[in-house]
LUMLUMKE-668984 format. One record per atom (N, C-alpha, C): residue number from 1; x, y, z. Coordinates in steps of 0.05 Angstrom, whole numbers. Layout:
<atoms>
<atom resi="NUM" X="X" Y="Y" Z="Z"/>
...
</atoms>
This chain:
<atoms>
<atom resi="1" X="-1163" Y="369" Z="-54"/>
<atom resi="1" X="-1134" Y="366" Z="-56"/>
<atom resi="1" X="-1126" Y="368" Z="-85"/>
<atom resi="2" X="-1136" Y="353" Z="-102"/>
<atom resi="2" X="-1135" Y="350" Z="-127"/>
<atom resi="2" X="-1136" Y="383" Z="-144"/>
<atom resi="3" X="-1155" Y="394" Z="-134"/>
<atom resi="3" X="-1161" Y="424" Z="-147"/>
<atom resi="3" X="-1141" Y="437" Z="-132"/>
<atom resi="4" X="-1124" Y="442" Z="-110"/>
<atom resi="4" X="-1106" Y="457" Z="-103"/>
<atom resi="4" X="-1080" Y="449" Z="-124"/>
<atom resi="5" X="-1076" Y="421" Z="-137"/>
<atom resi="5" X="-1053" Y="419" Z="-144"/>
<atom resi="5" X="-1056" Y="429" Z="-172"/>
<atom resi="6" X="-1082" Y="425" Z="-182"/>
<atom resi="6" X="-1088" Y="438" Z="-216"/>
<atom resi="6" X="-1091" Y="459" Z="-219"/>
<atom resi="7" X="-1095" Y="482" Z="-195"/>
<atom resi="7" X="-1094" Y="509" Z="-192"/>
<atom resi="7" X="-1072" Y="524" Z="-190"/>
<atom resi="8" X="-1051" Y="506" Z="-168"/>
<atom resi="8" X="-1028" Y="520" Z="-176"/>
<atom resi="8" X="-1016" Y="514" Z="-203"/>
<atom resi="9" X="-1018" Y="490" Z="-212"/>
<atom resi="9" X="-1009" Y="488" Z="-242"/>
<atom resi="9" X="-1010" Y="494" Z="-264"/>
<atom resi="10" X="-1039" Y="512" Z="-261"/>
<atom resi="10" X="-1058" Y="531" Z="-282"/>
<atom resi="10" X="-1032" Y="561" Z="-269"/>
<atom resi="11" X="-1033" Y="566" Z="-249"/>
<atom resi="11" X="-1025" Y="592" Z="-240"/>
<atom resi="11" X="-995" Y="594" Z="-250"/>
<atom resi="12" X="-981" Y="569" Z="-247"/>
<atom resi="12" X="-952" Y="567" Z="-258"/>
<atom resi="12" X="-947" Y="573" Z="-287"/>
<atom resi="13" X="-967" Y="555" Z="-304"/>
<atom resi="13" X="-964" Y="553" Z="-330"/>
<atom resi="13" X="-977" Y="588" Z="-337"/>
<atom resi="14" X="-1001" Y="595" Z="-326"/>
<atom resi="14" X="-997" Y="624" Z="-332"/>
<atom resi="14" X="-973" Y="646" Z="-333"/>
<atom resi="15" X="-961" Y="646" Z="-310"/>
<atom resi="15" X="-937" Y="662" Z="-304"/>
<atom resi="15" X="-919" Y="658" Z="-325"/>
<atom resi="16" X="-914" Y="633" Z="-329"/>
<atom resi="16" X="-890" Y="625" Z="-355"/>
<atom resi="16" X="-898" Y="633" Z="-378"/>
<atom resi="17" X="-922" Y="640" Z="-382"/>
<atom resi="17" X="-936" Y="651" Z="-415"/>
<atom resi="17" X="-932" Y="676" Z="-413"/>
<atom resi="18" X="-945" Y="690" Z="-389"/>
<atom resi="18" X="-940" Y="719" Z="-397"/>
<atom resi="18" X="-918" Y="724" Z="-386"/>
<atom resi="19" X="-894" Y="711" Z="-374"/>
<atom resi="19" X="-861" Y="718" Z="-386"/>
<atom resi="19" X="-853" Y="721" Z="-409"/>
<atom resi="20" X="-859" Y="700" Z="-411"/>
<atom resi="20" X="-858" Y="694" Z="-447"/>
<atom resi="20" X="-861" Y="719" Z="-468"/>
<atom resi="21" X="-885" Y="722" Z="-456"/>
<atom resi="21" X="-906" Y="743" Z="-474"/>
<atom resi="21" X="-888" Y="780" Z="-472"/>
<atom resi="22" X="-879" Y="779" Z="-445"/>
<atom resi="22" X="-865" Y="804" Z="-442"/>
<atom resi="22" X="-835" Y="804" Z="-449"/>
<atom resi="23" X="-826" Y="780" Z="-439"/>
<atom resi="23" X="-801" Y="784" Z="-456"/>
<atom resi="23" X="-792" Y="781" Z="-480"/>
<atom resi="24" X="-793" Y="795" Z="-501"/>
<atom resi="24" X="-796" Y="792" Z="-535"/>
<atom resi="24" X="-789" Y="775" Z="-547"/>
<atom resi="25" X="-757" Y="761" Z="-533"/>
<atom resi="25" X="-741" Y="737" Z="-541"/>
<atom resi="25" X="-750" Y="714" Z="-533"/>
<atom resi="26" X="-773" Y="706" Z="-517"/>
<atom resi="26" X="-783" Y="685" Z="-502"/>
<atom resi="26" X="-804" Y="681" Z="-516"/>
<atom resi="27" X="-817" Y="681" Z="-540"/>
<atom resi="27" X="-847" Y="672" Z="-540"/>
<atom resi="27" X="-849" Y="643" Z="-545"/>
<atom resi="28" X="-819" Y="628" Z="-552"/>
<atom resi="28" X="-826" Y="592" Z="-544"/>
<atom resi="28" X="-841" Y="594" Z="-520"/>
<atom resi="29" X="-830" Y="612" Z="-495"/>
<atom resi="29" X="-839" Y="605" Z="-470"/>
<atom resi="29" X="-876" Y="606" Z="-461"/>
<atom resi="30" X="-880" Y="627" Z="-484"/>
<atom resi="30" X="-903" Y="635" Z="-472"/>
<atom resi="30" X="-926" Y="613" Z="-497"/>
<atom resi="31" X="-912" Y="597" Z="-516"/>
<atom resi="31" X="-921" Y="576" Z="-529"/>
<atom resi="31" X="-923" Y="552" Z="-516"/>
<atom resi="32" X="-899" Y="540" Z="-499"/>
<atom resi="32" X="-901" Y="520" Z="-489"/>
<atom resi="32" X="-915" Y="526" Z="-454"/>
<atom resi="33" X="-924" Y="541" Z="-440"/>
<atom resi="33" X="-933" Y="551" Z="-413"/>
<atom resi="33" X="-971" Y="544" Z="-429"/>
<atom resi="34" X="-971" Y="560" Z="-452"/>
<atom resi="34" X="-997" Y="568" Z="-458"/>
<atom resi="34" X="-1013" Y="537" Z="-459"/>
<atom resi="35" X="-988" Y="517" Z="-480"/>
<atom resi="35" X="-998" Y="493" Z="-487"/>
<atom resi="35" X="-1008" Y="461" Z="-458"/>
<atom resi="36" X="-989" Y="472" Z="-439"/>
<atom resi="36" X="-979" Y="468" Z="-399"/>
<atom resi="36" X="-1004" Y="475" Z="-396"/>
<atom resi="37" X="-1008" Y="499" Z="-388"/>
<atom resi="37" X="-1043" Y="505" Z="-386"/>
<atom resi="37" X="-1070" Y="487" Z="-396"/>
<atom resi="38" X="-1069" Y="491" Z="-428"/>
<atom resi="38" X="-1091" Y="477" Z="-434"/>
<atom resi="38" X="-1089" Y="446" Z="-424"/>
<atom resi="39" X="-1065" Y="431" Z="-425"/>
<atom resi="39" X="-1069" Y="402" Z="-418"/>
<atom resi="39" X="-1075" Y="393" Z="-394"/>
<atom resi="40" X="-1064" Y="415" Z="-381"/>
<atom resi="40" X="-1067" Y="417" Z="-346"/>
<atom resi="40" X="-1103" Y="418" Z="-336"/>
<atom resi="41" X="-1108" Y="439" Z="-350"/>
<atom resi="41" X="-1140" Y="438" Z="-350"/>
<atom resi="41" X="-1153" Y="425" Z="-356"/>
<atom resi="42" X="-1146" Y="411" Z="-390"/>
<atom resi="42" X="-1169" Y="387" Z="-393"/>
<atom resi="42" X="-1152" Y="364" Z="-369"/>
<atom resi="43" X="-1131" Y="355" Z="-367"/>
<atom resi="43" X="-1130" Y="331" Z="-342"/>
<atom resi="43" X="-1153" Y="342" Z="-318"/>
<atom resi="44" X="-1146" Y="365" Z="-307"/>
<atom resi="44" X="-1171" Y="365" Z="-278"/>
<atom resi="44" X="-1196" Y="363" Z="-282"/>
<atom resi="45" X="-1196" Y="383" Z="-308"/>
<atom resi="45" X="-1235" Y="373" Z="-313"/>
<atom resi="45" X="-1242" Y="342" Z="-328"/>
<atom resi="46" X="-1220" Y="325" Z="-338"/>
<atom resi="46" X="-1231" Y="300" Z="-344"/>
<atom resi="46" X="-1232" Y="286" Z="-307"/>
<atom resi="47" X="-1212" Y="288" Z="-302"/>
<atom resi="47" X="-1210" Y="276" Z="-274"/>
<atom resi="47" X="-1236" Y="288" Z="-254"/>
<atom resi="48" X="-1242" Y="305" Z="-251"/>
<atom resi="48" X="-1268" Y="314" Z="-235"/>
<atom resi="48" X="-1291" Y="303" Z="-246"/>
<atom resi="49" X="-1298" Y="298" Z="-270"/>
<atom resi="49" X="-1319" Y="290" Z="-277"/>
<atom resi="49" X="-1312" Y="262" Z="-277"/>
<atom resi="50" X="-1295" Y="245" Z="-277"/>
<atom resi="50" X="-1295" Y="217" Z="-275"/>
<atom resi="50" X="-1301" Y="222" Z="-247"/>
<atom resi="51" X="-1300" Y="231" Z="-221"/>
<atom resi="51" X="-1300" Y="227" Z="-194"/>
<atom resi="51" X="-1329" Y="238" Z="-196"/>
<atom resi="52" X="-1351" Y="248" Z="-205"/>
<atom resi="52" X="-1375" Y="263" Z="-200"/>
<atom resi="52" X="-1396" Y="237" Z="-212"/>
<atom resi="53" X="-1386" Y="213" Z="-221"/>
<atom resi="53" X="-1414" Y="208" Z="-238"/>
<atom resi="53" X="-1430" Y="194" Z="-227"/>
<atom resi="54" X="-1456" Y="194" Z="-226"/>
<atom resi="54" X="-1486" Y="194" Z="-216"/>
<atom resi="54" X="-1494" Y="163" Z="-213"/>
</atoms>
């Protein structure tokens, strides 16, 4: 469940970057999507490895 919601949230924050990225006047967008992404990712991979440990 957890990885369906950090997947679409990876997939969102992508879309909003390369808007960003294509529309010339938007590259805040594709700065703040890009920055959405990375935090989005480290939260699911800190969170998966707190749920995995041995």
């Amino acid at each position: 469940m957890l990885w369906k919601i950090v997947g679409g949230l990876l997939l969102l924050w992508l879309v909003i970057s390369l808007a960003g990225v294509i529309i010339k006047g938007l590259f805040w967008l594709a700065v703040i999507g890009a920055v959405l992404f990375v935090a989005t990712a480290a939260i699911g991979w800190a969170r998966d490895r707190k749920q995995i440990k041995p």
